[in-house]
C-alpha positions as CSV (number, residue, x, y, z in Angstrom):
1,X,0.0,0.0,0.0
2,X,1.3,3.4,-0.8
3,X,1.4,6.4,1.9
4,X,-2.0,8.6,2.6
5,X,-1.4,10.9,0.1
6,X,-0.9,8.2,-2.8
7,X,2.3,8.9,-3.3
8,X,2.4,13.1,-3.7
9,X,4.1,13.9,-0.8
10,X,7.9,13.8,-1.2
11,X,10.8,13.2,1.0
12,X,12.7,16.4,-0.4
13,X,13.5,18.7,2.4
14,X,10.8,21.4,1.5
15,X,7.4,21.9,2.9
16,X,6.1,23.1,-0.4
17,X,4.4,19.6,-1.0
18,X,2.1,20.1,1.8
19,X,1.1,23.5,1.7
20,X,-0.4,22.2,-1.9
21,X,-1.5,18.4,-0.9
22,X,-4.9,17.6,-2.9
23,X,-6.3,16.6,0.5
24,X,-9.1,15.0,-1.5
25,X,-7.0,12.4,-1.8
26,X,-5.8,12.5,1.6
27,X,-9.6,11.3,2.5
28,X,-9.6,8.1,1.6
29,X,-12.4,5.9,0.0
30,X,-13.9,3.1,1.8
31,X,-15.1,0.8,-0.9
32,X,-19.0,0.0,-1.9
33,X,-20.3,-3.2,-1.9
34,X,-20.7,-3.0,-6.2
35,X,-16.5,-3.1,-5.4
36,X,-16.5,-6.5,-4.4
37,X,-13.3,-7.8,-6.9
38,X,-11.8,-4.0,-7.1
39,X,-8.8,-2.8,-5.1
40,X,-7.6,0.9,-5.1
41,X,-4.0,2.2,-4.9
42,X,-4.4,3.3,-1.1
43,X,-6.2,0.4,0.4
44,X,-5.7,-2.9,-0.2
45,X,-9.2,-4.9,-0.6
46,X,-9.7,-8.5,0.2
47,X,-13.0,-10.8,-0.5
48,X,-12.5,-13.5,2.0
49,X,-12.7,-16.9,0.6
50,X,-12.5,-20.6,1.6
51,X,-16.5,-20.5,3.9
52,X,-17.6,-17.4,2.2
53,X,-18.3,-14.8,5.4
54,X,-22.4,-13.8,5.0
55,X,-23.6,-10.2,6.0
56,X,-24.1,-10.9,10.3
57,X,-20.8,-13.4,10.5
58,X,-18.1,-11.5,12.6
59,X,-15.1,-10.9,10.8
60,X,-11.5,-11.7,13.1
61,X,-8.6,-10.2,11.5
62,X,-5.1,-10.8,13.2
63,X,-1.9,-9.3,12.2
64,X,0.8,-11.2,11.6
65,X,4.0,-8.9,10.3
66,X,3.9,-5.4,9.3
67,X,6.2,-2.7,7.7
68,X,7.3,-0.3,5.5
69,X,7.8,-0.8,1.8
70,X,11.3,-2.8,1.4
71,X,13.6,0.1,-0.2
72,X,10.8,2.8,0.9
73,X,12.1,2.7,4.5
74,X,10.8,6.5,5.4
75,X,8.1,8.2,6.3
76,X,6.2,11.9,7.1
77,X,4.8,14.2,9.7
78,X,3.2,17.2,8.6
79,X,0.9,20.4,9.1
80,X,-1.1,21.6,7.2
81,X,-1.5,25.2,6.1
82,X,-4.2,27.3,7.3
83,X,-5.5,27.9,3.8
84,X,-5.5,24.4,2.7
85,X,-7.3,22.7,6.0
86,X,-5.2,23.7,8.6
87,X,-5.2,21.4,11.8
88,X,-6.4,21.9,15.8
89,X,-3.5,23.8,16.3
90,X,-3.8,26.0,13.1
91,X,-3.9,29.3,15.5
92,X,-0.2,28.7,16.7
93,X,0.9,26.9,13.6
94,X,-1.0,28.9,10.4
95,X,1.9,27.5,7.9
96,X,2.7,24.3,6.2
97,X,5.2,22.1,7.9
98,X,7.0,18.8,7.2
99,X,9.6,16.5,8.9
100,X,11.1,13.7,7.1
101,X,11.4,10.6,8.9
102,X,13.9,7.5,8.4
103,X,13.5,3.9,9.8
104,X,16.4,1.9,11.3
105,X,14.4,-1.9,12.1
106,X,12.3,-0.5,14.9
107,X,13.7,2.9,15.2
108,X,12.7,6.6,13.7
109,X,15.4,9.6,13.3
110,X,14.6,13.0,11.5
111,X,17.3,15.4,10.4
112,X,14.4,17.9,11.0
113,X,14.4,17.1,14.9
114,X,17.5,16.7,15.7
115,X,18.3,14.4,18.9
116,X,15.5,12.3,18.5
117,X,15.6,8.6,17.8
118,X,12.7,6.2,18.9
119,X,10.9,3.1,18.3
120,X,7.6,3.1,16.6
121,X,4.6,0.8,17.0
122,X,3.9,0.5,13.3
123,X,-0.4,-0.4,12.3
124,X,-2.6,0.7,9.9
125,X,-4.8,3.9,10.3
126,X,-7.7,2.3,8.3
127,X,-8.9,-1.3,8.8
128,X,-12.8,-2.3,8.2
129,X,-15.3,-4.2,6.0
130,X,-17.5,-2.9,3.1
131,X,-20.8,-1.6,4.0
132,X,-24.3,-2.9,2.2
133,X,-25.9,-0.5,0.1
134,X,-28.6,0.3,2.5
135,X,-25.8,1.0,5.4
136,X,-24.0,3.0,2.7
137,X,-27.5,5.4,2.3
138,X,-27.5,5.6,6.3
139,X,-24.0,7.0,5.9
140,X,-24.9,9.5,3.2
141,X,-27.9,10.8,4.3
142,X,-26.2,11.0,8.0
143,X,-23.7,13.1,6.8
144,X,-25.4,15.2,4.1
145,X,-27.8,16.3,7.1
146,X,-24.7,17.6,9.1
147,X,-23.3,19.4,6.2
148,X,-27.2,21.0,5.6
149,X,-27.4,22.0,8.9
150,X,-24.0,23.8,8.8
151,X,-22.8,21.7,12.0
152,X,-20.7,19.6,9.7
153,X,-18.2,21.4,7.5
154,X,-17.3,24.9,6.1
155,X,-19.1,27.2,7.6
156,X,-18.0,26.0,11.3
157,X,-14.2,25.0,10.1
158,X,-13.8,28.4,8.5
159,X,-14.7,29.8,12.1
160,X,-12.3,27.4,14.0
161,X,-9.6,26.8,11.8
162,X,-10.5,22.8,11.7
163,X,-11.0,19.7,10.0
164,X,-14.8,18.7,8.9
165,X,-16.6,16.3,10.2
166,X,-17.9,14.3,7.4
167,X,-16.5,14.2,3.7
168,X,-19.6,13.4,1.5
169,X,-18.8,11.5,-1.5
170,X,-16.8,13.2,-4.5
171,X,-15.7,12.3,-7.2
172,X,-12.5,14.3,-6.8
173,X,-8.9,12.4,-5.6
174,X,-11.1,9.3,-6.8
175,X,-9.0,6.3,-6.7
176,X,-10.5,3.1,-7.8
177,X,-7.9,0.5,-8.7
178,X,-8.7,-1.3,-11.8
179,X,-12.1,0.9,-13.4
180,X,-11.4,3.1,-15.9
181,X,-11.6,6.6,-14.9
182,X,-14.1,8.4,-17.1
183,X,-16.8,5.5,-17.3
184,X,-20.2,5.3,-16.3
185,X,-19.3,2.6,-13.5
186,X,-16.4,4.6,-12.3
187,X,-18.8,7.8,-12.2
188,X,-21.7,6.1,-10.2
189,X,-19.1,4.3,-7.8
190,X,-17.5,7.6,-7.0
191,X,-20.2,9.5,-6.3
192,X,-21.6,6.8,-3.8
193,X,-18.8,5.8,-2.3
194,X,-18.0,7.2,1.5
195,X,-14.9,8.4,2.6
196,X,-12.6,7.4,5.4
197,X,-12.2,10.8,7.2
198,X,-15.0,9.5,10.5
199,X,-14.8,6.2,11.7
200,X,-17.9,4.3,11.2
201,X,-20.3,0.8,12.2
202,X,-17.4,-1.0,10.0
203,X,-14.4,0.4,11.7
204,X,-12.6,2.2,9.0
205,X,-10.5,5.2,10.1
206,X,-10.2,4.0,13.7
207,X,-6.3,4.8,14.2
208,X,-5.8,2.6,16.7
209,X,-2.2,3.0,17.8
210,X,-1.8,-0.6,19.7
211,X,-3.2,-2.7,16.7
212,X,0.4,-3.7,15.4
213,X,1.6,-7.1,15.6
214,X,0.0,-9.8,17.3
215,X,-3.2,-8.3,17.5
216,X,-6.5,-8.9,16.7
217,X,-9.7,-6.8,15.4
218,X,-13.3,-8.0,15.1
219,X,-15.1,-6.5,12.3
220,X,-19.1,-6.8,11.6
221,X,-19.9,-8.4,8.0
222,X,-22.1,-6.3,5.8
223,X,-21.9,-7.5,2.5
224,X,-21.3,-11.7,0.7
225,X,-17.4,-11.9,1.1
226,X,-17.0,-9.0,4.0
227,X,-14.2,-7.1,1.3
228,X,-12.0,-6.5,4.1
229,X,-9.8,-3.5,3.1
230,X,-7.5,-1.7,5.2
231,X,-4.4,0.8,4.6
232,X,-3.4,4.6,5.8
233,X,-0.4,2.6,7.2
234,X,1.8,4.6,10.3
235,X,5.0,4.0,11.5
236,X,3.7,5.3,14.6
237,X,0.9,7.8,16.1
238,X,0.2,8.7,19.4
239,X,-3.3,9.0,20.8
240,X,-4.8,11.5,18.4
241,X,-3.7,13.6,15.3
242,X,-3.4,17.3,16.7
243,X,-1.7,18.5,13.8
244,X,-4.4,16.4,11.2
245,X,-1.3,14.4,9.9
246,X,-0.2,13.7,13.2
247,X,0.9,10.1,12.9
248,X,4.1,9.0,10.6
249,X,2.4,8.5,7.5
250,X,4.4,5.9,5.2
251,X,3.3,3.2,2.1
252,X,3.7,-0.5,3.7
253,X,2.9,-3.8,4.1
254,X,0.5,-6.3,6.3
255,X,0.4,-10.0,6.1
256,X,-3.0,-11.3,7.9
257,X,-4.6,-14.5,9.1
C-alpha cells in the first residue's frame, strides 16, 4: 500500500508539497459493496474466501507482520497550512510544515528534529469491511444532514480553523484501482462511495495506535465476502492527530490471518 497521500508527498526537504497536498485524496475511500473484486492504490481490498463470510458473521482479522515498503524505509509528519485545511492547532501553527522521517528496524530519526531517535509501534490507520448498500445510504444521508445543517463542515471549520466532520462522497482524488476513470461505473461508484475521514459501524479510520503485531480486530460483515480493506499505514501515532497528519504516515505492508 502506498502512503496517505498516494504517493504526492515527497521526502525532499521542503514543505512546499504540503502547503499544496490535494487533501481530497488524503480522505480516503472506503469501498461499496458493487467493489467486491476491485482494489484501489491506497487500500488494499480482500473478498474473503474458503467459507464465504455472510452479512451478520463477525469478521477476526489478526496481524501477523507489518512494515514499511522494502527500499521505501521513510516516512512523514506534517501540518497543514491554514488555507489548505489547517489542523487543531492551526492558530499557533498557520503555515505548512513537514519532517522527514527514516526507519532503522524498529527505530525513527529525522534530520528535522534533531536528537530524537525512537521506536515506533507500526499499524494501519484504516482497517474495516465494506458496508451494504442500504448501510452505505445511512451513511450519506447522516452526513449530508450535518453538512445542511452547517454543523458539519465549512461554515464551522472556517470559524475554528478545523478539519470537517464528514467528507460526503466526491468524485475528486477518486481512486478506484482497476475501473477506468471516465466511465459510467467509475462515475456512479465515486459519487456513492464514502470516505474514510470518521470512523464508522465498520471500523474504517479507527487509528488505533496498539493494533500492530500480534493483535487482533473484530469486524461486523455487511456484505457476501466482507471485502476487508484496510491501509493509511503509520509508523507510529500517538493517541490522536493534533496537527491532522499527526501520525508517521508511510506506504507498507501487512500479512494477515
Amino acid at each position: 500500500m502506498v502512503d496517505c497521500s498516494g504517493g504526492g508527498i515527497t521526502k525532499e526537504y521542503t514543505a512546499e508539497d504540503i502547503k499544496h497536498a490535494d487533501i481530497s485524496i488524503v480522505s480516503l475511500f472506503t469501498l461499496s459493496s458493487r467493489l467486491l473484486s476491485a482494489y484501489t492504490e491506497l487500500l488494499s481490498t480482500i473478498d474473503v474466501d474458503g467459507t464465504p463470510a455472510k452479512p451478520g458473521d463477525l469478521l477476526v482479522v489478526e496481524i501477523c507482520n507489518l512494515g514499511p515498503l522494502p527500499g521505501d524505509e521513510w516516512g512523514f509528519t506534517a501540518i497543514f497550512d491554514r488555507e489548505n485545511g489547517g489542523g487543531f492547532l492551526t492558530d499557533h501553527f498557520p503555515c505548512a510544515t513537514k519532517a522527514i522521517w527514516y526507519f532503522e528496524g524498529i527505530y525513527a530519526y529525522s534530520p528535522h528534529i534533531p536528537g530524537v531517535r525512537f521506536p515506533g509501534l507500526t499499524h494501519p490507520g484504516i482497517i474495516g469491511t465494506a458496508p451494504s448498500m442500504e448501510l452505505l445510504q445511512i451513511w450519506n444521508e447522516r452526513e449530508r444532514n450535518l453538512e445542511e445543517t452547517g454543523f458539519q463542515s465549512l461554515k464551522l471549520c472556517e470559524v475554528l480553523h478545523t478539519r470537517p466532520l464528514a467528507n460526503l462522497p466526491s468524485t475528486k482524488g477518486c481512486f478506484l484501482g482497476k475501473i477506468q476513470e471516465g466511465t459510467p461505473e467509475w462515475e456512479k461508484i465515486a459519487k456513492e462511495a464514502a470516505r474514510t475521514i470518521p470512523g464508522r459501524e465498520n471500523g474504517g479510520n479507527c487509528d488505533i495506535k496498539n493494533l500492530s503485531r500480534g493483535s487482533k480486530i473484530y469486524l461486523p460483515v455487511f456484505v457476501d465476502g466482507a471485502n476487508f480493506s484496510t491501509g493509511d499505514m503509520h509508523f507510529s501515532q500517538g493517541d490522536g492527530e493534533v496537527a491532522f497528519c499527526g501520525a508517521i504516515e508511510m506506504s507498507g505492508f501487512l500479512e494477515l490471518k
